[in-house]
C-alpha positions, 0 to 999 in steps of 0.5 A, spaced: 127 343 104 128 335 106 135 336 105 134 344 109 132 340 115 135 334 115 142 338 115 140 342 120 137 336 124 145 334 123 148 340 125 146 340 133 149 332 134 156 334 130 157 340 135 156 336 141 161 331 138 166 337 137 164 341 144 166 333 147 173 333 143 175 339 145 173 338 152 177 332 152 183 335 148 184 340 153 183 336 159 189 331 156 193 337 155 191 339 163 193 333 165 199 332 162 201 338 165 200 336 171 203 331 171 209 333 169 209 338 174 208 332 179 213 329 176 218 335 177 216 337 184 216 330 186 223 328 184 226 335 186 222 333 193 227 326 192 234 330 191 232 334 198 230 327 202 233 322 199 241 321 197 242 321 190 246 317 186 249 316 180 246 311 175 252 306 176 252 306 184 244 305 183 245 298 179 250 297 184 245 299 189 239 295 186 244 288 187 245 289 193 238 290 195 236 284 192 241 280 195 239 284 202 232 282 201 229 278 206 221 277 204 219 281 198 221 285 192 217 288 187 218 294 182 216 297 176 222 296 170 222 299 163 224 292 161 227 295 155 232 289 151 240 291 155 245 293 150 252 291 150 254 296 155 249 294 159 248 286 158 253 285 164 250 289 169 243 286 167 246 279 168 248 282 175 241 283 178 238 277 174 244 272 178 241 276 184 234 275 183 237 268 182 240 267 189 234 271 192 228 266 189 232 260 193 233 265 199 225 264 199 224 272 197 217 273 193 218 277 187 214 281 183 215 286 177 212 290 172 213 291 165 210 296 160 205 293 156 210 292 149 212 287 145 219 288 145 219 288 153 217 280 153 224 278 152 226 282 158 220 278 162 221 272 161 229 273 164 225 276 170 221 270 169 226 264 168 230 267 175 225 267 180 220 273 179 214 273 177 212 278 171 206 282 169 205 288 163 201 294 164 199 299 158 199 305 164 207 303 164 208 306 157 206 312 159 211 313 165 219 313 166 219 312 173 223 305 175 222 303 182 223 297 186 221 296 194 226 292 199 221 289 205 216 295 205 222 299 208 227 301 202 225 305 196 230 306 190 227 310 185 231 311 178 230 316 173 232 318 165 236 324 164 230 326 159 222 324 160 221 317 156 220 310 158 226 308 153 231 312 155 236 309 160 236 311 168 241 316 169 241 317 176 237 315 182 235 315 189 235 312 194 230 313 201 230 308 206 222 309 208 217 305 210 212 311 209 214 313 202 214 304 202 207 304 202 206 310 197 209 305 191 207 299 193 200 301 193 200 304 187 204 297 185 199 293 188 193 297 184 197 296 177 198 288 180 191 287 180 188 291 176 184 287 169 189 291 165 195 286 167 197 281 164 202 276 166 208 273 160 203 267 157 197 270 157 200 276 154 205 272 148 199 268 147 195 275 145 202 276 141 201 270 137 194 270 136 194 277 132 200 275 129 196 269 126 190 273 125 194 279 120 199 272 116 195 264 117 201 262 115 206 265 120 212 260 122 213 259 129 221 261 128 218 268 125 214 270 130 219 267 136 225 272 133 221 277 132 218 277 139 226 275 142 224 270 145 224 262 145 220 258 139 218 253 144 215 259 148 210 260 141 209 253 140 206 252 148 201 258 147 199 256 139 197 249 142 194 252 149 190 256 144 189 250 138 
């Protein structure tokens, strides 16, 4: 008789447990399919306001911005390591956000929150340009980058995902559509989910000390494509 009514003492909170899953699951599943819509009806509206161009001409286009910059660039990148193909043009933009940083031209990026996007951080870093990894980046394979809050040059993948390489782009001198990203970029900037290079490497490093004390730096450091003595400052800092 205990054991009758104890199991049916149970049975109302696991059914509110369930009916709670189920709700969450479906409103996933709502989400998702909106954005998706979004994102179609977003990138159609792009092909009819904005003038296309191939993903050659948008990594051209992406140099000539930022050596056209005059006062501020800020992007969301997907920071993805470059491949042997991609390693000249990726130098390309790094020598541009280079000679823009001298120029005084404030830059600022966003990578998604991934440790394989670290090595590509700390290039934007070494270059001149702040850098910042946010989670909602994983989730999204939208590349962009504003010139002066008046020019917005948009990259997409032939298919969705944050590791597939943009395969054509957009361009749209527009101080309104301007806006829209760069608020949505300053929320992402701000937000207490960002994290800047340090602190995110020293984040890296202590879970690797935690799963193996005895690690080496070299380890973690190559694992990571990144400097040792990058390791070795944030394991000190955190000593």
């Amino acid at each position: 008789m205990v054991l009758q009514v104890e199991l049916g003492t149970l049975q109302l909170p696991l059914l509110i447990v369930e009916l709670f899953l189920l709700v969450a699951t479906v409103s996933l599943l709502v989400l998702n399919r909106r954005e998706q819509r979004a994102r179609e009806k977003m990138i159609d509206h792009f092909s009819s306001v904005a003038d296309v161009i191939t993903r050659q001409e948008y990594f051209v286009a992406v140099v000539d911005a930022i050596q056209r910059g005059e006062r501020i660039l800020c992007g969301s990148v997907s920071g993805s390591p470059p491949t042997h193909e991609e390693g000249e043009v990726i130098q390309q933009i790094l020598d541009a956000i280079a000679d823009a940083a001298r120029r005084g031209v404030k830059m600022r990026y966003l990578l998604p929150l991934a440790p394989d996007r670290l090595q590509m951080g700390k290039r934007y870093k070494l270059s001149g340009a702040e850098v910042k990894f946010h989670p909602s980046l994983l989730i999204s394979d939208m590349r962009y980058m504003l010139v002066d809050d008046r020019l917005v040059l948009v990259g997409v993948p032939e298919r969705k995902g944050r590791n597939e390489p943009t395969r054509k782009g957009f361009t749209i001198p527009s101080e309104s559509v301007a806006h829209l990203f760069k608020t949505q970029f300053e929320v992402e900037w701000s937000s207490k989910e960002a994290r800047g290079y340090q602190e995110y490497l020293g984040q890296l490093v202590a879970q690797a000390r935690v799963s193996n004390p005895s690690v080496s730096v070299e380890l973690v450091a190559g694992n990571l494509g990144v400097d040792k003595e990058d390791v070795e400052a944030v394991a000190k800092s955190a000593a």
